[in-house]
C-alpha positions in Angstrom: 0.0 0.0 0.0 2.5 2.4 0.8 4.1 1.5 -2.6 1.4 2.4 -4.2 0.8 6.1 -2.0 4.6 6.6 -3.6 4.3 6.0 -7.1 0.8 8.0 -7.4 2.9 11.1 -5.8 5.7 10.8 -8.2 3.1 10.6 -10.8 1.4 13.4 -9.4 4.8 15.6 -9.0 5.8 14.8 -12.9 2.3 15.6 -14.6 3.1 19.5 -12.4 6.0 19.7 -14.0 4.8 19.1 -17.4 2.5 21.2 -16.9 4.2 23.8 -15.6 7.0 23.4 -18.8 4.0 23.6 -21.4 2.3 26.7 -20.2 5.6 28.6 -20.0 6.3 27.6 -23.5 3.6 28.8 -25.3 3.1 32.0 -23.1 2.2 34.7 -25.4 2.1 38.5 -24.7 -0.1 41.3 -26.1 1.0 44.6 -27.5 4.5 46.4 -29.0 6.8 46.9 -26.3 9.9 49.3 -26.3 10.8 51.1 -23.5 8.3 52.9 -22.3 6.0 53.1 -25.2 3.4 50.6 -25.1 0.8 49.2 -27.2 -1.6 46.9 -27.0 -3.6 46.3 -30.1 -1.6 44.2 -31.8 -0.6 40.1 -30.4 3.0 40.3 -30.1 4.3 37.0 -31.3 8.7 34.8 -30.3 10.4 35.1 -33.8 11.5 31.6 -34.5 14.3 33.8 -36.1 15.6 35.1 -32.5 13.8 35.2 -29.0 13.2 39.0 -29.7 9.3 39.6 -29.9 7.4 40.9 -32.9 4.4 42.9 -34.3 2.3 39.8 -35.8 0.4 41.0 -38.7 -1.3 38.4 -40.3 -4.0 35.6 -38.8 -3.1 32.8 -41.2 -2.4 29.5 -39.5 0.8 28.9 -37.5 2.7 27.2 -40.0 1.9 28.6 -43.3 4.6 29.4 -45.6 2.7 33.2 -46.1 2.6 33.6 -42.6 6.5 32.7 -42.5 7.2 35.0 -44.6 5.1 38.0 -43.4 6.5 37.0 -39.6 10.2 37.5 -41.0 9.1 40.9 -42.5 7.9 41.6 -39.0 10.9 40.9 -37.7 12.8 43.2 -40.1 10.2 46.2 -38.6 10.9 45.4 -34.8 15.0 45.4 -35.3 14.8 48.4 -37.3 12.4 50.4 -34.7 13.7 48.6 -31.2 17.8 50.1 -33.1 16.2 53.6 -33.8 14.6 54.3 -30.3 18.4 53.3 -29.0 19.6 56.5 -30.6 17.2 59.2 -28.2 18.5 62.1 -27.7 21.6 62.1 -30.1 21.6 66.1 -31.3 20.7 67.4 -34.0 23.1 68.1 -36.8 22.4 69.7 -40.2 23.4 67.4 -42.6 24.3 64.6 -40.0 24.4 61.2 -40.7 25.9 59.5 -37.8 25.6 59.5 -33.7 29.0 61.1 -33.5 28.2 63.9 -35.8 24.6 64.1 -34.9 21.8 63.6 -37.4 19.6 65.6 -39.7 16.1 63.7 -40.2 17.3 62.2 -43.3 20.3 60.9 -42.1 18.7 59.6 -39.1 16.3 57.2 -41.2 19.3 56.4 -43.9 21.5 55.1 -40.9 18.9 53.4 -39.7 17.8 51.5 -42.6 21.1 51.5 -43.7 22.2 49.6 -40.5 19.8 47.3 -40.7 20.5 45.9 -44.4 18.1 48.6 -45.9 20.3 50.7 -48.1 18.5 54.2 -47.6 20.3 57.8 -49.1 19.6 60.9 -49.8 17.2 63.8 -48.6 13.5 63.2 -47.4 12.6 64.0 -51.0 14.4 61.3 -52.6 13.8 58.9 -50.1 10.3 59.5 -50.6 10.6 57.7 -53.8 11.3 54.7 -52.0 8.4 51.7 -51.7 5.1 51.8 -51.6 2.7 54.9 -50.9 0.6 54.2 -47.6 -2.0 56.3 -45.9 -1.9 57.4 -42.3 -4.9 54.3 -41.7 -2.1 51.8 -43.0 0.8 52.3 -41.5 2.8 49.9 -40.1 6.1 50.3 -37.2 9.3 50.7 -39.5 7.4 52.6 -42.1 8.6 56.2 -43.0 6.3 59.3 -42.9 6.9 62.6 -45.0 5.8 65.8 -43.9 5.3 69.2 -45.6 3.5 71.3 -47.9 2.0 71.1 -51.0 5.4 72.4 -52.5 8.1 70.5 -51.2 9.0 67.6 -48.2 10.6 68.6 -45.4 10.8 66.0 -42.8 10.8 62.1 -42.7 10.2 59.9 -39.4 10.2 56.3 -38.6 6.9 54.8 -37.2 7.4 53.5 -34.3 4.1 52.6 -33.1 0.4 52.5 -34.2 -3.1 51.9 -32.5 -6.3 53.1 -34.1 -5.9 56.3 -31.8 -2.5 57.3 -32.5 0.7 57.3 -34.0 4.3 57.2 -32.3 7.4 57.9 -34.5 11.1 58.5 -33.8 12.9 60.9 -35.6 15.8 63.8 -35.3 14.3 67.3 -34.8 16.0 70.6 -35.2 14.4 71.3 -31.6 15.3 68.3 -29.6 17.5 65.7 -31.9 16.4 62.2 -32.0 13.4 62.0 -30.2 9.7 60.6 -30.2 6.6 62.0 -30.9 2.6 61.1 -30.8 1.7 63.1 -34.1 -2.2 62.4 -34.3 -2.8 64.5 -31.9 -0.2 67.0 -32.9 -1.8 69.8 -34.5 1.7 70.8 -35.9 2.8 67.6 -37.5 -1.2 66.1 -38.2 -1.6 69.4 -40.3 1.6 68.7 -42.3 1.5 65.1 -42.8 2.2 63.9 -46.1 2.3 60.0 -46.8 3.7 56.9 -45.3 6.1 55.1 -47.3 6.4 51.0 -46.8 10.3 50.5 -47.7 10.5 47.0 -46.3 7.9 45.0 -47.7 9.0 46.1 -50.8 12.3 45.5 -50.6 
């Protein structure tokens, strides 16, 4: 009898264990974290790339080959973003395109993209020839936004976070240098918004 008391408790303690092993495994998260900007309307997904976490933007099944591939675009966006938010409060410099130097905004966005395997070059204006046009409703973290007038760009930012509500890029400013700022709710930068540009996906 007391056999048996012993081998249902080490049964017992190895079906917690399991347990316990599975539900840490397939833990999931929800929403965009870096630093201390914070999303949540997007399921944050482990990159089977790298243990780094990821914007998940498609609901295909698990294992599908277009889900794959969509997932390592993903990861592209979160390197490039989680790299770009390192870099607050570098200066600004006119015509700077490096932290030593400082950065303009286009030399901010070419390092970045640059860094991460994205040869990127030039002014806002020829950058903004780059990839595909996108509307403020469909962008996406890692994609570029142009601002100006009707006569000529003038600034580019990264997105670095999106909800229905709001937008949060990072960019280098003549004011503050590399910094990051909510512009839906900007009057100045909502009022001089341009287009988004998707440079990734069509890479």
């Amino acid at each position: 009898m007391r056999d048996f008391f012993f081998i249902r408790n080490k049964i017992g303690s190895l079906l917690f264990l399991l347990l316990i092993m599975v539900a840490t495994s397939c833990s999931t998260t929800t929403g965009y974290r870096s630093g201390k900007y914070a999303s949540s309307h997007k399921r944050v997904v482990k990159s089977k790339k790298s243990s780094k976490t990821y914007v998940k933007t498609v609901s295909e099944p698990k294992f599908s080959s277009k889900a794959t591939v969509i997932a390592s675009v993903s990861g592209i966006r979160h390197e490039i973003i989680d790299y770009a938010i390192r870099f607050r409060g570098v200066k600004y410099k006119y015509g700077g395109k490096s932290p030593d130097t400082g950065f303009d905004c286009s030399g901010f966005t070419g390092y970045i993209f640059s860094q991460n395997g994205i040869p990127l070059s030039g002014p806002s204006d020829i950058q903004a020839k780059r990839g595909v046009n996108k509307t403020m409703k469909q962008l996406l973290p890692g994609d570029l936004v142009f601002f100006g007038d009707e006569n000529r760009i003038s600034h580019v930012a990264i997105v670095a976070e999106t909800s229905d509500n709001h937008i949060q890029v990072v960019h280098a400013t003549t004011s503050a240098g590399v910094k990051m700022d909510e512009i839906t709710s900007s009057e100045y930068w909502s009022s001089r918004f341009l287009f988004g540009k998707d440079i990734i996906s069509s890479r």
